[in-house]
C-alpha positions as CSV (number, residue, x, y, z in Angstrom):
1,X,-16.2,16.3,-33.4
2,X,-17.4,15.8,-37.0
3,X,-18.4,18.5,-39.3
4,X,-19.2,18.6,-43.1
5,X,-16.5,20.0,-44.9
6,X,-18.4,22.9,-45.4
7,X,-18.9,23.6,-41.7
8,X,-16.8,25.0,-38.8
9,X,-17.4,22.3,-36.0
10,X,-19.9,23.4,-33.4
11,X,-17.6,24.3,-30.5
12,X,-15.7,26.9,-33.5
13,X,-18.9,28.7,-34.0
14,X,-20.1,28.6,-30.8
15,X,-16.9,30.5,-29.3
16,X,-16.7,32.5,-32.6
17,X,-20.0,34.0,-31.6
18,X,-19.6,34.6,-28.1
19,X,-16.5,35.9,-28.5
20,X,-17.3,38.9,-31.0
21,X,-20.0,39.4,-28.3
22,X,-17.7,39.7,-25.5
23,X,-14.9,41.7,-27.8
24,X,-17.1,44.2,-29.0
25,X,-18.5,44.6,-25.5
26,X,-15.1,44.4,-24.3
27,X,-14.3,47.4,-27.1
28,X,-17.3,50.0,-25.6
29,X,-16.4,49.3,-22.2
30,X,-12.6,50.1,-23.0
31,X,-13.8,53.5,-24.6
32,X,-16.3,54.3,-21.6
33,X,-13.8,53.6,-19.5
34,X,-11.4,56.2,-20.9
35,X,-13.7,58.6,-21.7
36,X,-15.7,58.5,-18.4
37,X,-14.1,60.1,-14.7
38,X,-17.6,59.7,-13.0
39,X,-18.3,57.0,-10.4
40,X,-18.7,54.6,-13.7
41,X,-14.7,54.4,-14.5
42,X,-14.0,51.9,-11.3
43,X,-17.4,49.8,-12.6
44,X,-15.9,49.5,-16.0
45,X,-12.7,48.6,-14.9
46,X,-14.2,46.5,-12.7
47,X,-16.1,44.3,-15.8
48,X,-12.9,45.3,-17.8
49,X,-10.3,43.3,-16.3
50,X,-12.5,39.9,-15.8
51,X,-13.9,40.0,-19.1
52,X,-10.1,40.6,-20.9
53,X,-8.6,37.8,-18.6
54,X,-11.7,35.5,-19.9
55,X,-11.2,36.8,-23.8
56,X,-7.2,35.3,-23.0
57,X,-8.3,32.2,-21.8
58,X,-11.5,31.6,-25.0
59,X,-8.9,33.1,-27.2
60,X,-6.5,29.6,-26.0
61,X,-9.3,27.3,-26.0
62,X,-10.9,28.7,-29.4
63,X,-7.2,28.8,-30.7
64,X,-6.8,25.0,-29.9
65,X,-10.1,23.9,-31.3
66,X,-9.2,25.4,-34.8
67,X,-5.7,23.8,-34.7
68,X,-7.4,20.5,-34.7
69,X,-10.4,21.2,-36.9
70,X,-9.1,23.2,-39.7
71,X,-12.2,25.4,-41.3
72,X,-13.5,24.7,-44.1
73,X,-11.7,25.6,-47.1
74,X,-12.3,28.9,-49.2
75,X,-14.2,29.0,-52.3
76,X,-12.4,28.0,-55.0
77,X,-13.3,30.9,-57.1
78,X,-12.3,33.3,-54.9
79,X,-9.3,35.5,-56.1
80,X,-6.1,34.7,-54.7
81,X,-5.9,38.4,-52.9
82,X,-9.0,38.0,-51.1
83,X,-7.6,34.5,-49.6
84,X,-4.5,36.1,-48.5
85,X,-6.5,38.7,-47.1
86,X,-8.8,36.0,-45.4
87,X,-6.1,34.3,-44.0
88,X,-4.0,37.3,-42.6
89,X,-7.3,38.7,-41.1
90,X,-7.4,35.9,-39.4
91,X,-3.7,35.5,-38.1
92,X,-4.4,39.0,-36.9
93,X,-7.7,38.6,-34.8
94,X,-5.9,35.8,-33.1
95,X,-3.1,37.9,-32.0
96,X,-4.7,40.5,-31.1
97,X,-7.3,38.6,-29.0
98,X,-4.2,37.1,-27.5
99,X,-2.0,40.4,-27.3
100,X,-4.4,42.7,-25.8
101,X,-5.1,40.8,-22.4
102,X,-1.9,40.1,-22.0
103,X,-0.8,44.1,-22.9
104,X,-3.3,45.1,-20.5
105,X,-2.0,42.8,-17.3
106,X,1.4,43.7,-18.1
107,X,0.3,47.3,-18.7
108,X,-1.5,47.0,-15.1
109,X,1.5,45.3,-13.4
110,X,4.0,48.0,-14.8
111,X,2.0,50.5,-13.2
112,X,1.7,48.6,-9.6
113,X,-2.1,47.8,-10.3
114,X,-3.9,44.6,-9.0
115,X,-6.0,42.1,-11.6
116,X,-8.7,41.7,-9.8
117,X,-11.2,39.0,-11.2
118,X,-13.3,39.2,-7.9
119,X,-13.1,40.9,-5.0
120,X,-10.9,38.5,-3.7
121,X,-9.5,36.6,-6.9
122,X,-6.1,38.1,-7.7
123,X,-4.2,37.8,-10.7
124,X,-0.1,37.9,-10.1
125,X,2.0,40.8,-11.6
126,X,3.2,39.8,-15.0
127,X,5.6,42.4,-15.6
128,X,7.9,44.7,-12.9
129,X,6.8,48.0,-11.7
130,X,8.2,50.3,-13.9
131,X,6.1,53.7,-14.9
132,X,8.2,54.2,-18.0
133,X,6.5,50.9,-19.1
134,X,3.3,51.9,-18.2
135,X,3.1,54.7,-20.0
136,X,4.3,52.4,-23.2
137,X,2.2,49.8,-22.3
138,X,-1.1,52.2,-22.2
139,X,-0.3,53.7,-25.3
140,X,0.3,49.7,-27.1
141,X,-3.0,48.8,-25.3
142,X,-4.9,51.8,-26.9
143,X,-3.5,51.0,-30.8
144,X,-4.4,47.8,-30.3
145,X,-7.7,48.1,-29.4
146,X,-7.7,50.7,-32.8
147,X,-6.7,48.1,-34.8
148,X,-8.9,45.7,-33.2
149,X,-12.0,47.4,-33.7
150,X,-11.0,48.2,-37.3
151,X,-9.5,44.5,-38.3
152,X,-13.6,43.4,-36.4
153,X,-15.4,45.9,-39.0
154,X,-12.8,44.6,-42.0
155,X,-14.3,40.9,-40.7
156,X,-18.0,42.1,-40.9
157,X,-17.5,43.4,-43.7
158,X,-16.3,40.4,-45.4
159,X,-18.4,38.3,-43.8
160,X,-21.7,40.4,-45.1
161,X,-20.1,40.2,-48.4
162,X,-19.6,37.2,-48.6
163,X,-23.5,36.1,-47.2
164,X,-25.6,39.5,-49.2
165,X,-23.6,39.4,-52.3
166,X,-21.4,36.4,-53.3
167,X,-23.6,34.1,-51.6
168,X,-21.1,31.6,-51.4
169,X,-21.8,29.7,-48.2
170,X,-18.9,31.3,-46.3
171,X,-21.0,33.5,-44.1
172,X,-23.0,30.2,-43.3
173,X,-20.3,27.9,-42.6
174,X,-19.7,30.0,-39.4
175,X,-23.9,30.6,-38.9
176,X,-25.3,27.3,-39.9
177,X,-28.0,29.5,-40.9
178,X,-29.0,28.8,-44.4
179,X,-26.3,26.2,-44.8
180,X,-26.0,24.8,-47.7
181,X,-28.9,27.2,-49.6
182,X,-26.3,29.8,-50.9
């Protein structure tokens, strides 16, 4: 795959996109979930559990395509604090889209729960029964999906910034929208 080197390649921004869409679905579902005891809590946690499993597995593939296409670089102009930021914000997201699936299914298995990704596709336990666990596990899975969702907004945030008022063709690098008008 070729890209300019102002450009993330098309498989980044393609699994950049659907990603945020799937994380931020994944984020109302999560609080639905655990602010809902009607007949809705077992259909959440029925979308819940296959869409976390396939946020683990994009978060891999997406991980691997940027590890062989590096993004373009930052602008040059941009103070050194904001680049650290950039970078860290990054490092983050990609933990966390790592960390919270696999909190979750160890969260799930600690409290004797099945992964269910159909009705008959069933993931194995990845950590003992233990309800000491659990209950450390839950409350891990609930602060990371806090910092999550705050770490998303600190990324939208930036990225608006950076395509309404610096203008600087960062915002489009990941778009392609506009690219190379900024």
């Amino acid at each position: 795959m070729t890209r300019s080197s102002t450009q993330f390649v098309l498989a980044a921004r393609v699994l950049h996109w659907l990603m945020a869409l799937m994380i931020v679905s994944m984020l109302f579902i999560g609080v639905g979930m655990v602010a809902s005891v009607s007949e809705r809590h077992a259909w959440l946690l029925a979308i819940h559990k296959p869409l976390g499993i396939a946020i683990l597995m994009l978060a891999i593939v997406r991980l691997t395509v940027r590890l062989r296409n590096p993004p373009p670089p930052l602008p040059t102009d941009l103070p050194a604090v904001q680049k650290l930021a950039a970078h860290a914000s990054h490092y983050l997201l990609y933990a966390l889209m790592l960390a919270m699936p696999l909190v979750g299914w160890a969260m799930l298995s600690a409290g004797g729960y099945p992964v269910m990704l159909s009705h008959s596709v069933r993931l194995p336990p990845i950590f003992p029964v233990n309800a000491a666990a659990f209950a450390i596990l839950r409350h891990a899975h609930a602060w990371l999906a806090i910092l999550l969702f705050l770490t998303f907004l600190a990324h939208l945030g930036a990225a608006l910034y950076h395509g309404l008022i610096r203008r600087d063709g960062v915002l489009s690098s990941m778009t392609g929208i506009g690219h190379g008008t900024e």
